[in-house]
Every structure is written in structure tokens, then in C-alpha cells.
LOZATOR-134443 format. One record per residue (C-alpha): residue number from 1; z, y, x; residue in one letter. Coordinates in Angstrom, 2 decimals, always signed. Each point is the difference from the previous one (the first is absolute). Last residue first. Example, Ala and Ser with C-alpha at 12.3 -4.5 7.8 and 13.67 -1.06 7.14 Angstrom:
<pts>
PT|num|pz|py|px|residuo
PT|2|+7.14|-1.06|+13.67|S
PT|1|+0.66|-3.44|-1.37|A
</pts>
This chain:
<pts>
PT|num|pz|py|px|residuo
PT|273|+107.48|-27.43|+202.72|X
PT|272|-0.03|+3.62|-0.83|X
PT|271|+3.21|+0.52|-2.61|X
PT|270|-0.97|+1.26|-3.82|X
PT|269|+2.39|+2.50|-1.22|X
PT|268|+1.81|-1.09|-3.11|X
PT|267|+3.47|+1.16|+1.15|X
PT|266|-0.47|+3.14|+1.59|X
PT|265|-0.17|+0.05|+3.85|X
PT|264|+3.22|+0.64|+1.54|X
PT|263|-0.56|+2.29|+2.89|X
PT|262|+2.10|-0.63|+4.05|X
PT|261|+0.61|+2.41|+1.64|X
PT|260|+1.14|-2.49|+3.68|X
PT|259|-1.73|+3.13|+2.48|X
PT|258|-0.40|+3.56|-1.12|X
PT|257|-3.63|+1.85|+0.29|X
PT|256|-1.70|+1.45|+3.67|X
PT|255|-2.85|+1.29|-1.70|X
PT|254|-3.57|-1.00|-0.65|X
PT|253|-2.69|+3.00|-0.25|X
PT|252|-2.35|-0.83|+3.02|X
PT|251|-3.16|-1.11|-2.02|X
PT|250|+0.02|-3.17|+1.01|X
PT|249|+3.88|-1.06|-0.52|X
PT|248|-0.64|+1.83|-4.06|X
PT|247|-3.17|-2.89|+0.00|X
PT|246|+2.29|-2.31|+1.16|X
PT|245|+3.09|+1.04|-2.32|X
PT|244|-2.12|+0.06|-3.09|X
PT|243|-2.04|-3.25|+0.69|X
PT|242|+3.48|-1.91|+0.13|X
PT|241|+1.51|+1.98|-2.88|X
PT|240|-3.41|-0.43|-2.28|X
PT|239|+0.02|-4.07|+1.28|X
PT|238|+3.65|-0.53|-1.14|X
PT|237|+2.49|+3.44|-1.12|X
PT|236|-0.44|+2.83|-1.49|X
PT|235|+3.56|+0.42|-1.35|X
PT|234|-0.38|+2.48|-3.53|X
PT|233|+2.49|+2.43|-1.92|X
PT|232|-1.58|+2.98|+2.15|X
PT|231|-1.60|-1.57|+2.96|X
PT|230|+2.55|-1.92|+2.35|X
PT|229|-2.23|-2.02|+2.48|X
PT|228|+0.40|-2.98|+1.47|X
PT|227|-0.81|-2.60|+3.58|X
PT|226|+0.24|-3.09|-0.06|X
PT|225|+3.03|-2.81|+0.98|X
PT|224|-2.08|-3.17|+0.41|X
PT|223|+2.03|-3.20|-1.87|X
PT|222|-2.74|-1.95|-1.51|X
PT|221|+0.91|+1.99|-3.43|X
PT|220|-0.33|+3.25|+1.59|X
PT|219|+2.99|+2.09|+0.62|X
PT|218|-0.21|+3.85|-0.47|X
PT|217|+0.71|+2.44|+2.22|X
PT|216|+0.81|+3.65|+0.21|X
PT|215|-1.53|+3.86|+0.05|X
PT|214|+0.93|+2.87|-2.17|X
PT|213|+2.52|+1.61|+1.84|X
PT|212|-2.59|-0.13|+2.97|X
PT|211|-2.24|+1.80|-1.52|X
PT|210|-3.11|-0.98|+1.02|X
PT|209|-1.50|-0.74|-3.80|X
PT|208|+1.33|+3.62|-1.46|X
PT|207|-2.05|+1.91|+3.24|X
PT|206|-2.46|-2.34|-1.42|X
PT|205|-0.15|+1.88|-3.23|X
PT|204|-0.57|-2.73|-3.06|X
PT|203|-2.55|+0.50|-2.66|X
PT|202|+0.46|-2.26|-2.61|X
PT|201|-1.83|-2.30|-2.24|X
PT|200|+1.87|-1.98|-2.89|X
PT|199|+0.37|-3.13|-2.24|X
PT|198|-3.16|-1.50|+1.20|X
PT|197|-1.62|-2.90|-1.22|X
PT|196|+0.75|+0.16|-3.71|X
PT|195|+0.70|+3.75|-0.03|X
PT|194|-4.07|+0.40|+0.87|X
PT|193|-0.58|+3.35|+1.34|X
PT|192|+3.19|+0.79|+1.39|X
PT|191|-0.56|+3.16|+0.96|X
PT|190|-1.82|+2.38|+2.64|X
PT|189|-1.18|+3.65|-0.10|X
PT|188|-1.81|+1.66|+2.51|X
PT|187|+0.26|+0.54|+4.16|X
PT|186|-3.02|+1.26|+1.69|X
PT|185|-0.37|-1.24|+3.56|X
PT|184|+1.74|-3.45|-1.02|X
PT|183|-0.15|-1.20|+3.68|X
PT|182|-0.61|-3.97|+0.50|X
PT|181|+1.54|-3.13|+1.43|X
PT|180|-1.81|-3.17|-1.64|X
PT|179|+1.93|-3.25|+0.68|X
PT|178|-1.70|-3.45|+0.46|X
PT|177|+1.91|-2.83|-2.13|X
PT|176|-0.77|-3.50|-0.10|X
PT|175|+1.52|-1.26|-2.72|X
PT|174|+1.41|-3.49|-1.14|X
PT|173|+3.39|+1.32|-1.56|X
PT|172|+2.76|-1.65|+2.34|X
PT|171|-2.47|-0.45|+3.22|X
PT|170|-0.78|+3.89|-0.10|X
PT|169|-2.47|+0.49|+3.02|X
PT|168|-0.79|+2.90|+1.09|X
PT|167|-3.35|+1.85|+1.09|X
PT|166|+0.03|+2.46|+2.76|X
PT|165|+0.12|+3.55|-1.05|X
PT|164|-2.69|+2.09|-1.78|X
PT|163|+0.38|+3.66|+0.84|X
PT|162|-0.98|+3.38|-1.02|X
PT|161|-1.07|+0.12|-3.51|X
PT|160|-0.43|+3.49|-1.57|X
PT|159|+1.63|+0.23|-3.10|X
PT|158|-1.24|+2.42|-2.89|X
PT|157|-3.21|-1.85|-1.11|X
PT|156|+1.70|-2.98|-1.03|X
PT|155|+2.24|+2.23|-2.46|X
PT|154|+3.33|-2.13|-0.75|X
PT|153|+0.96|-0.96|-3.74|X
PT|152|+2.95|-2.36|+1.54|X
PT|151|-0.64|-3.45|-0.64|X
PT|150|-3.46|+0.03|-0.71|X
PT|149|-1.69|+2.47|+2.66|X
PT|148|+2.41|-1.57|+2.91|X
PT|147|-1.94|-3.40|-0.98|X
PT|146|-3.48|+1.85|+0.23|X
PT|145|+1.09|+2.20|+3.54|X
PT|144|+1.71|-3.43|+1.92|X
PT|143|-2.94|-2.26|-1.41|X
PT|142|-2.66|+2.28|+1.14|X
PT|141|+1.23|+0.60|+3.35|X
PT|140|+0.74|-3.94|+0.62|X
PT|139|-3.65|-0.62|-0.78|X
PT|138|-1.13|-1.40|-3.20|X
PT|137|-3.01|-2.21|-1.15|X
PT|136|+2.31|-1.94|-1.87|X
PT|135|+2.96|+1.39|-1.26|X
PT|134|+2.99|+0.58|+2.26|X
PT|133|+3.92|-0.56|-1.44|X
PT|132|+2.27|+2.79|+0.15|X
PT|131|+1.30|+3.20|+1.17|X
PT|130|+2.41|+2.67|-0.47|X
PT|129|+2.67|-0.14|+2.52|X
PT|128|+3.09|-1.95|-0.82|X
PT|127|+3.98|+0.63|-1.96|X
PT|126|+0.34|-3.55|-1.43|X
PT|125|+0.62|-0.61|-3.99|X
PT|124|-1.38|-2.86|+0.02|X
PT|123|-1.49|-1.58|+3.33|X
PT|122|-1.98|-2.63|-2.18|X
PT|121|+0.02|-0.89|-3.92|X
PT|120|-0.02|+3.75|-0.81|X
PT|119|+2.59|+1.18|-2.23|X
PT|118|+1.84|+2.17|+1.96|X
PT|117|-2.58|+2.42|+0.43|X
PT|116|-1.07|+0.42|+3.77|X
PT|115|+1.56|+2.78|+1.54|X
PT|114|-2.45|+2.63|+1.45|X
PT|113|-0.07|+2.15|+3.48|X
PT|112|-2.34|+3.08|+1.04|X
PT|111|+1.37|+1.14|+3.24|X
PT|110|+1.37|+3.47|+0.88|X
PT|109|-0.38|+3.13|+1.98|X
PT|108|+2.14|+2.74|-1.43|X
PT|107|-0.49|+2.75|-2.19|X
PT|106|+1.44|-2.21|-2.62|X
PT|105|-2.88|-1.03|-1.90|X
PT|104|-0.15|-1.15|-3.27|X
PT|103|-3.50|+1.90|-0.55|X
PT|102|-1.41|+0.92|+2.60|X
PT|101|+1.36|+0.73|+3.57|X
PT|100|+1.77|-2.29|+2.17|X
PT|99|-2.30|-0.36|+2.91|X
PT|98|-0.91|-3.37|-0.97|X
PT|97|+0.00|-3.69|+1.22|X
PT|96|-1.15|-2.69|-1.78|X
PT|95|+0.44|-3.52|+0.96|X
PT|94|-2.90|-2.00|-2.15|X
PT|93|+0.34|-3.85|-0.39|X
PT|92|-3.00|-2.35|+0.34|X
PT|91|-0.23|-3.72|-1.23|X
PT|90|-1.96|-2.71|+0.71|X
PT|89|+1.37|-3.58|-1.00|X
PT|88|+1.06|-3.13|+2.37|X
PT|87|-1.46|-3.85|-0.59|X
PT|86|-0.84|-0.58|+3.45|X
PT|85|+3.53|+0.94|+1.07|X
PT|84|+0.80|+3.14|+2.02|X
PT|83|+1.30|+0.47|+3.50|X
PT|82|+3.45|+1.24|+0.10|X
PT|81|+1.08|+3.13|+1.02|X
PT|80|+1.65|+0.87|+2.93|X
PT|79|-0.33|+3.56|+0.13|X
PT|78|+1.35|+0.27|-3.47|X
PT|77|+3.02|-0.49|+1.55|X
PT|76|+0.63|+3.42|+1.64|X
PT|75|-2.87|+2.22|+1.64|X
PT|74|-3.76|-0.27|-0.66|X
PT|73|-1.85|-0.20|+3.58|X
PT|72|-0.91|+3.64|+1.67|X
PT|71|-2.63|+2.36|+0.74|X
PT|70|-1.58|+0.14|-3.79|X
PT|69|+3.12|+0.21|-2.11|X
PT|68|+1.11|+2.25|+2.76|X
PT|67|-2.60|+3.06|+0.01|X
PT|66|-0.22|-0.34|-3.70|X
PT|65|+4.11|-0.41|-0.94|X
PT|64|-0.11|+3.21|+2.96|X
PT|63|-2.74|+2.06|-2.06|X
PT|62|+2.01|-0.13|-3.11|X
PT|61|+1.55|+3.26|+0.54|X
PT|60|-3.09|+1.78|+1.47|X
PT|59|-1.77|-0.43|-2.85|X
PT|58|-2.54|-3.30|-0.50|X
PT|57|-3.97|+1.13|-0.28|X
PT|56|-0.50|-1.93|+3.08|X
PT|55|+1.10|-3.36|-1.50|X
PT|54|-2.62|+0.64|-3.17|X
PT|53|-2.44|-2.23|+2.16|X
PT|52|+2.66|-3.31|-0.12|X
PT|51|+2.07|-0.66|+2.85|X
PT|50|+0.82|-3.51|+0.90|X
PT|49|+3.51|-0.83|-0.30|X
PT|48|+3.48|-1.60|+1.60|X
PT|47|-1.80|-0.53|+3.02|X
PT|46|-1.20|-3.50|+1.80|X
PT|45|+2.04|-1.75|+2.33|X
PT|44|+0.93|-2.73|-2.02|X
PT|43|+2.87|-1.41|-2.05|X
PT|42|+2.02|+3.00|+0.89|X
PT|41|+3.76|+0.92|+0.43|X
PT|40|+1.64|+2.98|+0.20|X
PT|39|+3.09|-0.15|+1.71|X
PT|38|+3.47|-0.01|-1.98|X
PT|37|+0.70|+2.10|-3.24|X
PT|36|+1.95|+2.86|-1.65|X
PT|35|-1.27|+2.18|+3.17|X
PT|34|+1.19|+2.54|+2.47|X
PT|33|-2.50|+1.90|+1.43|X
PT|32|-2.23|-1.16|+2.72|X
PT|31|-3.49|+0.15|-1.78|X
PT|30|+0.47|+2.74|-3.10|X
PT|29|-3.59|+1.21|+0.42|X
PT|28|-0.16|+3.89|-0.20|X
PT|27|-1.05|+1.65|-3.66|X
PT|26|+3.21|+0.33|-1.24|X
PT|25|+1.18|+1.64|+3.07|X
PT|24|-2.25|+2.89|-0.86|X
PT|23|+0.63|+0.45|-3.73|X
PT|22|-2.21|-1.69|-2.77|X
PT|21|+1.56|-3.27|+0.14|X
PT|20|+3.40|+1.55|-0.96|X
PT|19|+2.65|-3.09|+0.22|X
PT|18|-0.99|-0.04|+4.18|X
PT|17|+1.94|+3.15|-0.22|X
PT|16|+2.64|-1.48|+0.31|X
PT|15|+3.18|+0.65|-1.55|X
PT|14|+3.95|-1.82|+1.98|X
PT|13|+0.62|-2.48|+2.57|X
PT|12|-1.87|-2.75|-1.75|X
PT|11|+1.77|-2.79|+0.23|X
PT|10|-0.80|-2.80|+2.72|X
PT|9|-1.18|-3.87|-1.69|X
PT|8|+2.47|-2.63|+1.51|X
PT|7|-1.73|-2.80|+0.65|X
PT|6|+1.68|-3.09|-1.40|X
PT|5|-2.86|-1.00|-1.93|X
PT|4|-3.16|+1.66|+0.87|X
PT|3|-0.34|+3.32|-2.60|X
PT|2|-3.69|-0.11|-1.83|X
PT|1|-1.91|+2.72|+0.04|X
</pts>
């Protein structure tokens, strides 16, 4: 999350095992550790996320992201999310956890992520979560597991969906968004299926995500300082970093990470207005 200006952000004192989701303290809430952020904030009292019937079929490692995306409000920014205009578009983006196993799998619990190809007219060349506009006659499901199907080559069948979050509101880009969280229960093979929309699809370890050596801030064009991740030779940064970090806050995997590291996002990146 996001790092209040002027508040001194504590270092972490040395590994956690918070980076392992899979091991015991992974799976406790991290409420009253140290935090990259100020107090959570919410619009309105309602949770993060309803569950979805494949929710009880979640492992033991994700069962905290379930047990608090549905007890508590959305943490960091996103909280406060505007209300969308009349003239706003449905969209759906999947989160996709897995136990690291399959093909291109570390071993390691990860999250699928894409970059956008850089020749898109909007949010080119941006690090995001697979996803996309809804056709009619869609529900949020359905447009998350079709869109995630085109851009990366991803089996429908293998993911089992296990929360829809609140909808958000992108005022830049005209979308309302409603994330999907799922489980990919049987990992396959995933690629950029289209180069012209997406330039590639990764799977990226969490334990990777919370490191604190690979944690910093951006600035927005209005001025907000968000938060950013270091993923090979790629900053996710914008809506994908904000998401990231709340969903990451949620599931009790955040670490104490370095105050005032600040990335440089590459040149042509498109800044959220």
C-alpha cells in the first residue's frame, strides 16, 4: 500500500516467513505488523468480497485472503473509489493464484500477470491482470475466464473462481472493473496469445512480490506516491500495483519494505489521471 508522506515506513528486521504463503505464519493475518502504508480506509462498511461457491474448495494457504476479503473493507486507496459515470463500461479482471506447479512453475505460489503490448492505444505496455471488456449477456465470471482465455491460452475449466470483489471505478479509462480471485487447481501452459495485445504472460511467485528489496513507489501524475513492484525487467505499477498490494494486504503476505525507494517508470508508460 501506499506510504503517507512523511511517515517513515519500518525495515524489515530480517526473512519472514510471511514471504512463504504455504508455511504456518504465512497463513496468519498480518494485522499489527509494520506496514508500507497508513490506516485502511473504506468508502463503506461492506467487505472487500463476496464469496463465490468454489470458496470452500480454496487450500489452506489462501484460506486467510478468503476469510478476510469477506470480513473486512478493501485496504489502501482503492477503498475510496469513486462512484462511476453514467456512461462507464463493464469489465472483469481475473487474479489467479496457484500452487506453483505446472508448467512454468516455480514450486512456489504465484500470480498470473501480463504486460500489455506496447502498441496498444491505452495502458501500453503496462504489467496488468488478464481481463477485459464484458459482452452482453455476461457476468463478471464469464468475462474474467473468456478474456483470460485470449490473452494468455488459459484452460477455463482449470481455475476455480473464488471471489468477486467490489466493483471499481477507473475515471481515466471509463471502466468499471470487478475483480475475479480464483485457484488454478491444475496449472497448464500460458502465452501470449495475441502479440498485438499482449507482449507477455508470466507467472510471478508472491514470496518474489513481498520482498521487500523489491518494493517502491511510483508518482502519479496528480501527485499520489503508489505503490510498485520489481518483476524481472518490469515495474507493475497503477491500478495492477494498487489491486496487487490490497489483495497481497488481505491475504496476510505484505512485508515491512524500505521507505523514500523510489522506481522510474520507463519512458512511454502511460500515467493514471
Amino acid at each position: 500500500m501506499t506510504e503517507p508522506a512523511g511517515e517513515r515506513v519500518p525495515a524489515a528486521a530480517g526473512p519472514q516467513s510471511a514471504a512463504d504463503p504455504q508455511s504456518a505464519a504465512g497463513r496468519q493475518s498480518a494485522a499489527g505488523a509494520p506496514r508500507a502504508a497508513g490506516p485502511l480506509r473504506a468508502a463503506h462498511p461492506l467487505p472487500a468480497a463476496d464469496a463465490l461457491p468454489g470458496a470452500a474448495a480454496a487450500p489452506d494457504w489462501l484460506r486467510p485472503l478468503v476469510n478476510n476479503a469477506t470480513s473486512a473493507p478493501l485496504p489502501g486507496p482503492l477503498a475510496g473509489n469513486a462512484t462511476a459515470s453514467a456512461d462507464s463500461r463493464s469489465s472483469a479482471v481475473l487474479i489467479l493464484f496457484s500452487n506453483g506447479t505446472g508448467p512454468g512453475g516455480t514450486g512456489r505460489p504465484d500470480v498470473l500477470i501480463t504486460a500489455r503490448a506496447d502498441t496498444l492505444r491505452a495502458h501500453a505496455g503496462q504489467p496488468a491482470f488478464p481481463g477485459g471488456r464484458a459482452e452482453p449477456g455476461e457476468d463478471p465470471i464469464a468475462t474474467a475466464l473468456r478474456e483470460s482465455n485470449e490473452e494468455t491460452g488459459l484452460d477455463p475449466s482449470s481455475v476455480t473462481p473464488l471471489l468477486q470483489l467490489r466493483e471499481l471505478y477507473l475515471g481515466h479509462s471509463g471502466y468499471r472493473v470487478v475483480p475475479i480471485v480464483g485457484y488454478w487447481s491444475a496449472p497448464g501452459r500460458v502465452w501470449a496469445v495475441d502479440p498485438a495485445e499482449t507482449a507477455a504472460v508470466a507467472r510471478v511467485p508472491i514470496a518474489q512480490l513481498v520482498d521487500p528489496s523489491r518494493r517502491g513507489r511510483v508518482r502519479l501524475s496528480q501527485g499520489l506516491l503508489a505503490p510498485a513492484f520489481e518483476v524481472g525487467d518490469m515495474i507493475v505499477w497503477g491500478f495492477t500495483a494498487l489491486l496487487l498490494d490490497a489483495v497481497l494486504e488481505l491475504g496476510g503476505w505484505n512485508r515491512p519494505w524500505l521507505p523514500g525507494r523510489d522506481l522510474v517508470l520507463p519512458r512511454d508508460s502511460v500515467v493514471l489521471r
